[in-house]
C-alpha positions, 0 to 999 in steps of 0.5 A, spaced: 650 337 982 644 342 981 642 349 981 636 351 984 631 354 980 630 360 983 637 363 980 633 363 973 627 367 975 630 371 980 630 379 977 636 380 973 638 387 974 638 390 966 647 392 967 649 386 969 644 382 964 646 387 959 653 386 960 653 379 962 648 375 959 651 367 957 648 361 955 649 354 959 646 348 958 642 345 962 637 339 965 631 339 970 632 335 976 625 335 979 625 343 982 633 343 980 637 345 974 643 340 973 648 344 968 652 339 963 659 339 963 664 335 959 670 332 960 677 332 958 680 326 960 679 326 968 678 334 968 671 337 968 670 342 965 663 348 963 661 350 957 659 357 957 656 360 951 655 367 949 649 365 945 642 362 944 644 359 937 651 356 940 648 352 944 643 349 941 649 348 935 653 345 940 647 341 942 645 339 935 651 338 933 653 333 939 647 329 938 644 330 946 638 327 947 632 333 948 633 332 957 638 338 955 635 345 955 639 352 953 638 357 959 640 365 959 644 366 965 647 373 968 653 374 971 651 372 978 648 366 977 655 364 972 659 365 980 653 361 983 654 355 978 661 356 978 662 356 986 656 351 987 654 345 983 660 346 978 665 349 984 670 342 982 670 344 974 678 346 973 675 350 967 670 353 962 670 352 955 668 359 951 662 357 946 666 350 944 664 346 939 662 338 940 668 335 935 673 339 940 671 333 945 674 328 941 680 332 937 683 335 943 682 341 941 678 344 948 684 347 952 684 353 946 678 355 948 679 353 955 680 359 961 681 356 969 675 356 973 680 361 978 681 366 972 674 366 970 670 368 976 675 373 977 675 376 971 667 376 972 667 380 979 672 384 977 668 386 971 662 387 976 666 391 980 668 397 976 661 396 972 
């Protein structure tokens, strides 16, 4: 499950980079970028970020190997990973810490992936 690098380097228009600009972490797979996802239990799950320093904490903290990268995504590109590679995640996690894998504590900062996306488009609609 990969996105395609060129959502990376597309141009951003400047209000939905302003209004929407999140963090995933992310692994080179050739000319793709494989977004890293958790799991609780069975359930599959994206942990976003609001910022840089999160997660590279987050990375830190959990003892990744250094494959992980930390990239800035906008709303567009959130929606392509969400109805891409990731479409199969039943939530996101917001800005979760490592320690929360293991004491069961994700689902307080988890959102459905369905009420996610829909708060992002509806956010983009009425700018």
């Amino acid at each position: 499950m990969q996105i395609e690098r060129s959502l990376e380097q597309a141009t951003k228009p400047p209000r939905m980079l302003a209004s929407w600009s999140r963090w995933l972490i992310v692994r080179e797979r050739g000319n793709m970028l494989d977004p890293m996802c958790v799991y609780v239990g069975v359930e599959r799950v994206l942990p976003i970020f609001s910022f840089e320093e999160e997660a590279k904490l987050f990375l830190r903290l959990g003892s990744y190997d250094g494959q992980w990268l930390v990239r800035e995504c906008c709303a567009v590109d959130l929606v392509s990973v969400l109805c891409g590679p990731c479409a199969d995640v039943k939530s996101v996690a917001l800005d979760p810490l490592p320690e929360m894998l293991e004491d069961g504590t994700l689902a307080l900062v988890g959102v459905r992936r369905k009420r996610f996306l829909e708060h992002i488009l509806a956010k983009e609609k009425h700018g």
